[in-house]
GUDOLUM-191827 format. One record per residue (C-alpha): residue in one letter; x, y, z. Coordinates in steps of 0.05 Angstrom, whole numbers, plus 5000, padded with zeros to 4 digits. Each point is the difference from the previous one (the first is absolute). Layout:
% GUDOLUM-191827
   resn     c1     c2     c3
      a      X      Y      Z
...
//
This chain:
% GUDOLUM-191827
   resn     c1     c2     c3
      x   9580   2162   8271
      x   5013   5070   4998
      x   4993   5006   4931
      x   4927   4965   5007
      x   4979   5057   5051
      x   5022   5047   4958
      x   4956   4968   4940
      x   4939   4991   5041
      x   5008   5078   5027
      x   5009   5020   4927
      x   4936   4964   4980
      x   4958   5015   5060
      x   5016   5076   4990
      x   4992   4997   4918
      x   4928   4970   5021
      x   4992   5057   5046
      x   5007   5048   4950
      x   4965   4966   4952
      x   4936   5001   5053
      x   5010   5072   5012
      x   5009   5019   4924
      x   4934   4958   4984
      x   4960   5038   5068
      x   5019   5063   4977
      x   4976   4994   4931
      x   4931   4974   5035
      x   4998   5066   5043
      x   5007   5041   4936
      x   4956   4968   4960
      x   4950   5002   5055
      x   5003   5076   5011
      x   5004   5016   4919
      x   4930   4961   5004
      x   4973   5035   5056
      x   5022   5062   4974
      x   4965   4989   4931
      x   4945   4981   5034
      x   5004   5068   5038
      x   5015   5035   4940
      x   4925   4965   4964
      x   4955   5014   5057
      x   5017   5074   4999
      x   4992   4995   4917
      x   4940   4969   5010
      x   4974   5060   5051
      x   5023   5061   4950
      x   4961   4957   4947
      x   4938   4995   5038
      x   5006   5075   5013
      x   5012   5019   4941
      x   4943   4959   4969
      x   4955   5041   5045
      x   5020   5062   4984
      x   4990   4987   4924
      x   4933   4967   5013
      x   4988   5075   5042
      x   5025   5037   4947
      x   4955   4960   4938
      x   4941   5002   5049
      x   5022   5082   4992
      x   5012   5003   4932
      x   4932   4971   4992
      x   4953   5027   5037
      x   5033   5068   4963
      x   4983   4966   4934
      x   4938   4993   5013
      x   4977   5067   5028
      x   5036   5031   4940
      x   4947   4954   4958
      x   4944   5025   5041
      x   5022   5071   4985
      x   5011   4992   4935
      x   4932   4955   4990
      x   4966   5063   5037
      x   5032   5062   4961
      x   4983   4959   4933
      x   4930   4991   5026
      x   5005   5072   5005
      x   5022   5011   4940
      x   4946   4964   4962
      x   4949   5034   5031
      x   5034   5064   4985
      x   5000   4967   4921
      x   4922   4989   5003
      x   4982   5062   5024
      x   5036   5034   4943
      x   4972   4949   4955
      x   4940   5014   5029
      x   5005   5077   4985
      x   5034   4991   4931
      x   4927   4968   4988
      x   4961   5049   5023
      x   5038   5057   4965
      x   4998   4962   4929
      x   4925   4997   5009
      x   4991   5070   5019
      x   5058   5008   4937
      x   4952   4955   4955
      x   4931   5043   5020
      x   5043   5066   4988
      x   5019   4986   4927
      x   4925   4976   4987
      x   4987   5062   5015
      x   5045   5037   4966
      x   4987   4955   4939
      x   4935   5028   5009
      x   5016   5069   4998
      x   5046   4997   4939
      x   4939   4973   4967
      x   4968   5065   5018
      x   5058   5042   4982
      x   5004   4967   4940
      x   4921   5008   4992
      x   5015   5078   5010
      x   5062   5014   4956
      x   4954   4976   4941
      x   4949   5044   5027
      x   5044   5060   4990
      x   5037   4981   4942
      x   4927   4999   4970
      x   4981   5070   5028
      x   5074   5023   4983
      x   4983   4980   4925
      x   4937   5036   4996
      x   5028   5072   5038
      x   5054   4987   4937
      x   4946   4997   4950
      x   4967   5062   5035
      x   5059   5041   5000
      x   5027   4983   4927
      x   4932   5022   4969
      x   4995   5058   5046
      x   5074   5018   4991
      x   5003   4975   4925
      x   5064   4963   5004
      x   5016   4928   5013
      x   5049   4977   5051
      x   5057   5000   4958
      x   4991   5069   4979
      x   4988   5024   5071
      x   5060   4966   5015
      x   5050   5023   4951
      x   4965   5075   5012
      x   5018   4991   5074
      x   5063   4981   4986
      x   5026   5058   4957
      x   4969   5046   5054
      x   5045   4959   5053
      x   5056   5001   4960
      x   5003   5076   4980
      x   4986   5017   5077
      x   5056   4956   5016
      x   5045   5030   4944
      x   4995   5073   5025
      x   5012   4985   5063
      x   5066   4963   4970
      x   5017   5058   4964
      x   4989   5043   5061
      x   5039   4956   5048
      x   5055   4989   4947
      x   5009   5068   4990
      x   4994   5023   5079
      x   5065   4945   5012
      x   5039   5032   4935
      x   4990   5072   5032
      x   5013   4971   5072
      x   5069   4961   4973
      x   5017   5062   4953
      x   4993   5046   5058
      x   5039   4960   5054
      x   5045   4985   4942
      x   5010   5074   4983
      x   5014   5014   5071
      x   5040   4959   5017
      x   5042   5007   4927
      x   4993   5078   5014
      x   5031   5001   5063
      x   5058   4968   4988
      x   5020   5027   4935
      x   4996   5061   5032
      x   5036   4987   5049
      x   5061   4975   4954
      x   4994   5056   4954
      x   4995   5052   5057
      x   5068   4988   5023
      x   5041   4998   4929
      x   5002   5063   4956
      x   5017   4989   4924
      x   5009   5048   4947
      x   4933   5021   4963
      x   5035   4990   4936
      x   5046   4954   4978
      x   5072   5013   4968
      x   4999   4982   4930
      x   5056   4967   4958
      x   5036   5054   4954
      x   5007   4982   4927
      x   5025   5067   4979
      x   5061   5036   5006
      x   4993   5074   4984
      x   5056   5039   4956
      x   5025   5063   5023
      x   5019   5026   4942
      x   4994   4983   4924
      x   5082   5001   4985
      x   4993   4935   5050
      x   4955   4964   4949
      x   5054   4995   4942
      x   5048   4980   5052
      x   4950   4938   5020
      x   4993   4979   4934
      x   5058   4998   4983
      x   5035   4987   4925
      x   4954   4969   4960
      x   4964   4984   5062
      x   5061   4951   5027
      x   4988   5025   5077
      x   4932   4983   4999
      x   5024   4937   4984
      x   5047   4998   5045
      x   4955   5015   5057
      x   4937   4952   4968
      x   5050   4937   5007
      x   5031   5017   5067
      x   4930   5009   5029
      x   4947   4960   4966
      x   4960   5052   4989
      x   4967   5040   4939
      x   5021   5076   5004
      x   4952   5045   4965
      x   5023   5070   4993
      x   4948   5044   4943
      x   4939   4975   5022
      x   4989   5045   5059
      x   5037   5069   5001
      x   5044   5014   5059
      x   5008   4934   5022
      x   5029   4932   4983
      x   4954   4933   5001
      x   5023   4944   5027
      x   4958   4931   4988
      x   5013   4934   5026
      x   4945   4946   5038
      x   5064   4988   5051
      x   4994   5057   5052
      x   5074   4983   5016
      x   5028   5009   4937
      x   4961   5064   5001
      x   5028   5026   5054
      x   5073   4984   4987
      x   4988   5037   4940
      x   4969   5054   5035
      x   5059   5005   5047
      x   5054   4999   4944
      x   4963   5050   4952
      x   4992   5048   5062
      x   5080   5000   5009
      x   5012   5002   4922
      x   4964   5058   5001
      x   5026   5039   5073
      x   5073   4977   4969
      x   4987   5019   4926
      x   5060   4954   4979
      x   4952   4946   4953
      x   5035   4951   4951
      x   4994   4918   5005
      x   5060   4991   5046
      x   4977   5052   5055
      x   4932   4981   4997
      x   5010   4913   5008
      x   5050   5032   5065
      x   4942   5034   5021
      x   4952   4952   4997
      x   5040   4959   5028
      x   5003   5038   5063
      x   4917   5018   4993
      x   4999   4926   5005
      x   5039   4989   5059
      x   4962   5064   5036
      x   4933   4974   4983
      x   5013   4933   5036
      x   5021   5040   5059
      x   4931   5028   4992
      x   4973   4937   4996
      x   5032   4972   5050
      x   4987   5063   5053
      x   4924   5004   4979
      x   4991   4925   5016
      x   5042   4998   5070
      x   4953   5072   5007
      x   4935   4964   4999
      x   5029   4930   5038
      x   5004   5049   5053
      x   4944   5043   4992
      x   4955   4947   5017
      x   5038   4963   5044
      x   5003   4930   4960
      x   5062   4963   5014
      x   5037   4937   4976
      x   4998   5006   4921
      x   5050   4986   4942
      x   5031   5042   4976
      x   4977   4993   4935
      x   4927   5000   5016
      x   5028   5075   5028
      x   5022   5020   4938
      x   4945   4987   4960
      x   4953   5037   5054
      x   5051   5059   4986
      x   4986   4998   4927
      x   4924   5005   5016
      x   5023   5079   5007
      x   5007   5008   4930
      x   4930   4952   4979
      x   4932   5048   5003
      x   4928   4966   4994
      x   4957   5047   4986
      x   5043   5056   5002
      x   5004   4972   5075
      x   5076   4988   5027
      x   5000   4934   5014
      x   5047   4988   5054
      x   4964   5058   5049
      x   4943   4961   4980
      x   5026   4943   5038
      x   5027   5032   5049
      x   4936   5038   5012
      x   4969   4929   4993
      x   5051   4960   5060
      x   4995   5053   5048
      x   4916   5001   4986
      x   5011   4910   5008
      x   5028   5010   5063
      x   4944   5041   5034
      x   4949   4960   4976
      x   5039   4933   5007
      x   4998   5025   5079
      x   4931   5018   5005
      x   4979   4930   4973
      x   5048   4962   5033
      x   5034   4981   4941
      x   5073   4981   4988
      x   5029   5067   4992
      x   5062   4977   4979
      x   4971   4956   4938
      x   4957   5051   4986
      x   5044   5064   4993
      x   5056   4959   4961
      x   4948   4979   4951
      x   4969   5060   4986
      x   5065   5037   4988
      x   5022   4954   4949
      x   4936   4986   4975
      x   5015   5048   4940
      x   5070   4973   4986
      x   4986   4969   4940
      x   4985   5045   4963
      x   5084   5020   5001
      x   5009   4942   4946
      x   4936   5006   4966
      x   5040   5020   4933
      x   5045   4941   5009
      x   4952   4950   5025
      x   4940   4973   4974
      x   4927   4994   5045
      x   4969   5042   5052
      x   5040   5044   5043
      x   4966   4964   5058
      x   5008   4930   4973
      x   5078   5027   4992
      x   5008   5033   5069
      x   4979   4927   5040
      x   5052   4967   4949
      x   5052   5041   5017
      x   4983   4997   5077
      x   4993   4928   4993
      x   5064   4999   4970
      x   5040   5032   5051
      x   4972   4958   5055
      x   4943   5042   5033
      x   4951   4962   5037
      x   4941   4972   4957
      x   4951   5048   5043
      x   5024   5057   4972
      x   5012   4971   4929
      x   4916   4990   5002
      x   4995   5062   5023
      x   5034   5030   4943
      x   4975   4959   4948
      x   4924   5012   5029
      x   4996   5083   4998
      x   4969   4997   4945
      x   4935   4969   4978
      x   5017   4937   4956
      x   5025   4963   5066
      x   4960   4982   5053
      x   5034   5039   5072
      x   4987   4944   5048
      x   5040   5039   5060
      x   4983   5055   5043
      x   5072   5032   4972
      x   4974   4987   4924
      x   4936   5043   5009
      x   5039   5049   5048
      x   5054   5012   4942
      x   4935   5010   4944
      x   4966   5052   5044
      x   5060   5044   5012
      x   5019   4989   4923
      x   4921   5027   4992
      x   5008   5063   5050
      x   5073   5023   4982
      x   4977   4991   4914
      x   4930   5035   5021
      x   5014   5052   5051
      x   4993   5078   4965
      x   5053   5030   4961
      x   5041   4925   5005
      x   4992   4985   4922
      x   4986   5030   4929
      x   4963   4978   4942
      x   4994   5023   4928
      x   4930   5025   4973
      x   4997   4944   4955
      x   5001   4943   5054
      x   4952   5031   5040
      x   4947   5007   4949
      x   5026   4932   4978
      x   4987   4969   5069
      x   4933   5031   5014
      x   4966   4972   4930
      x   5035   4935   5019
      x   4962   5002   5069
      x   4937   5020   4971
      x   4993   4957   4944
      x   5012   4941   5045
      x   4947   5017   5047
      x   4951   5008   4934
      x   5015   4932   4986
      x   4952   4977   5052
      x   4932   4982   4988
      x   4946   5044   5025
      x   5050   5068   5003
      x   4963   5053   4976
      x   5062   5058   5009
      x   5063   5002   5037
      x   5045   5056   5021
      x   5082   4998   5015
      x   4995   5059   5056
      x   5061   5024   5052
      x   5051   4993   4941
      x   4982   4919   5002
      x   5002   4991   5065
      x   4929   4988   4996
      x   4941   4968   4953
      x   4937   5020   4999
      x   4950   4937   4974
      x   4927   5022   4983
      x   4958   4930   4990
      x   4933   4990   4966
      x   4954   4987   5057
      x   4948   4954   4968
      x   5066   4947   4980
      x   5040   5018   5061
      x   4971   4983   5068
      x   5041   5028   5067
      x   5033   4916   5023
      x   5026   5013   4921
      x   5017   5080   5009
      x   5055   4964   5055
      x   5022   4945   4962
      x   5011   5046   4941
      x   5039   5046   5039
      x   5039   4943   5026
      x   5010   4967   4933
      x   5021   5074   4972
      x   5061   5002   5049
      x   5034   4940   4991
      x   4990   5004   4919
      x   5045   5072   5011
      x   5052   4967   5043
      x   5003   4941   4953
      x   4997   5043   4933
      x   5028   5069   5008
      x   5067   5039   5039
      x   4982   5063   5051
      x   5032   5030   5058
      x   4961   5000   5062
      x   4929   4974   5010
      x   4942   5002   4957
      x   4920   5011   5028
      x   4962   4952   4970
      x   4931   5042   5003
      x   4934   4971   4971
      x   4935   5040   5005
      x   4931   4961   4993
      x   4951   5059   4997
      x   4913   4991   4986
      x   4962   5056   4988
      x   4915   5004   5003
      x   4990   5061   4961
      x   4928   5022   4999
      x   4953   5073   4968
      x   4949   5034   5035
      x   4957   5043   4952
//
């Protein structure tokens, strides 16, 4: 019985719960449906307000549209009344354009109507003139021509010749001033030291002594030196005659002490040249390191030294040659400064310039050609090389230092008292300069004046005209430099003269 209470309690309360569980469930699914419905009524509100704002904003957007449209309607409206107004213009201008080349159509049909008017009246004043002038049109042309052309020509000739005076005086100033001022400050000798070839004997008795048994210490001394040794030719004196001025003067040397000593046979004279040799390459030596310092150029071998130190035993011209470049390096360097040259290039140049001509004997060519070998040789720069090479005429000077090196080689070779010459190549060198001038056409007579440091060219004025008097003159230099050898400058000086000789009686 208990049991069965039990039972129906358990049931009764399972039921319970089972009510309670299924009312719950009701109550939820009652508010989630309320709450949805909640939830679409307030989705359905934003909706509708949002709906009505976009229908705002379209209406908006819209009415913007379409006042832009009017706007734009309007200002192209504008516009293309703007457009036919212009047009309207434009057509108004291109008739006024069209009525303005009529008339100027018209009037080149006058003009044209006029210019064969004149031509016609030209024609006939041409006929007038040519038989009141008696020449056609051609001649009066060509006649007016020549006039035009010699009017023209003498004023050329004036105007050529007014710029050669102008350039030759500004030239000569110029020049003149600083070669003065170079040569002011440097004294040199008025005349030159020349080499001795002759020994004089003090006494007869000495002259058997020289010669020697059957002439053996002439021998003697002929093979130690090199040299010829001439002893009857000229009294008093003993010849010696060699082209090496070395060998000369070693010979020189040792015949001096022979002779002082008086003790001659073979073995005393090969000691004694022995010892001239060994004193004259002291010479050689002192008179080279003597003119490195004299003009103050530095830095070279000692071998281009030596040969500069033979250079005082070589004359040109009865000129010593090494004061002549010494004379020449100290004038480089004044001018070199004036100019603004290299001074350096230009003094070292000009004192070798001449060194050359120390191996002329034993080397073939021009001493020039020889001196930029030998500089080239011993590793001076190629400046001075050209330099060298160039102070004379058959290579161009392309450097301010190659034409500085040929003017002071012009003023130390043609200052007064600096060289000699023998009678026979002056006259030799004056019929040489005249004889070339003859050679030109239309030279009546020509002079060699100032000992030939001047030509005088008379020309035949009926074949010469004056624009030909300058080219001659012009043509007349450069045929000397090319052809013949002078120191200094020549004048080039051609006269044109016409004379109108008349008689009174």
């Amino acid at each position: 019985m208990m049991f069965f209470y039990v039972f129906v309690a358990f049931v009764t309360g399972g039921g319970a719960t089972i009510a309670y569980d299924k009312y719950r469930k009701t109550r939820r699914s009652q508010a989630a449906t309320d709450q949805a419905d909640k939830i679409i009524k307030q989705a359905q509100v934003q909706a509708k307000e949002l709906l009505g704002d976009a229908k705002t904003d379209a209406n908006k957007l819209a009415d913007a549209a379409r006042q832009e449209e009017k706007e734009r309607r309007s200002e192209l409206a504008k516009t293309e009344q703007q457009l036919l107004a212009r047009q309207s213009a434009l057509d108004s201008k291109l008739e006024e354009l069209d009525k303005r080349s009529e008339k100027l159509r018209k009037h080149e049909a006058d003009l044209d109507v006029l210019k064969d008017d004149l031509r016609s009246i030209r024609a006939k004043q041409q006929e007038n003139l040519e038989k009141i002038a008696a020449l056609t049109k051609e001649e009066a042309k060509q006649k007016l021509l020549k006039m035009t052309e010699r009017d023209i020509k003498q004023d050329l000739v004036k105007l050529v010749a007014k710029m050669q005076v102008d350039a030759v005086e500004e030239a000569d100033d110029k020049a003149r001033m600083i070669i003065v001022s170079a040569m002011e400050r440097m004294a040199s000798d008025q005349t030159a030291e020349r080499t001795i070839t002759t020994v004089p004997l003090p006494n007869e008795e000495l002259k058997g002594r020289v010669i020697g048994k059957e002439g053996r210490n002439i021998q003697a001394l002929e093979r130690a030196t090199g040299v010829d040794v001439i002893i009857d030719e000229t009294p008093g004196a003993i010849v010696l005659s060699s082209f090496d001025p070395m060998r000369r003067q070693v010979a020189r040397v040792a015949l001096e002490k022979l002779l002082s000593d008086g003790r001659i046979h073979p073995g005393r004279i090969e000691e004694v040249v022995a010892k001239a040799k060994s004193e004259v390459d002291k010479m050689v030596k002192e008179a080279g390191e003597k003119a490195v310092k004299e003009t103050g150029v530095v830095g070279l071998p000692p071998e281009l030294i030596r040969l500069l130190g033979q250079l005082k035993f070589r004359t040109s011209y009865s000129q010593n040659v090494l004061k002549h470049s010494v004379e020449m390096a100290n004038l480089a360097g004044m001018i070199a400064t004036e100019l603004g040259a290299d001074v350096r290039i230009a003094k070292t140049a000009t004192l070798l310039h001449d060194m050359g001509k120390a191996v002329t004997h034993e080397i073939e060519g021009g001493h020039h050609h020889i001196g930029a070998e030998l500089a080239q040789k011993y590793g001076l720069e190629d400046a001075i090389v050209h330099a060298i090479d160039a102070h004379h005429d058959d290579t161009e000077a392309t450097t301010v230092e190659a034409l500085i090196v040929r003017v002071c080689d012009a003023l130390s070779a043609g200052r007064p008292g600096a060289r000699g010459d023998t009678m026979e190549n002056y006259a030799k060198r004056m019929t040489e300069l005249e004889n070339l001038a003859n050679a030109f056409p239309g030279v009546d007579k020509c002079y060699a004046i100032s000992a030939g440091r001047e030509i005088r060219v008379i020309v035949t004025p009926e074949r010469i005209d004056d624009l030909q008097a300058i080219q001659m003159a012009r043509d007349i230099a450069t045929k000397v430099e090319a052809t013949l050898k002078y120191p200094g400058v020549i004048k080039v000086n051609v006269i044109r003269e016409t004379r109108a000789i008349e008689f009174a009686k």
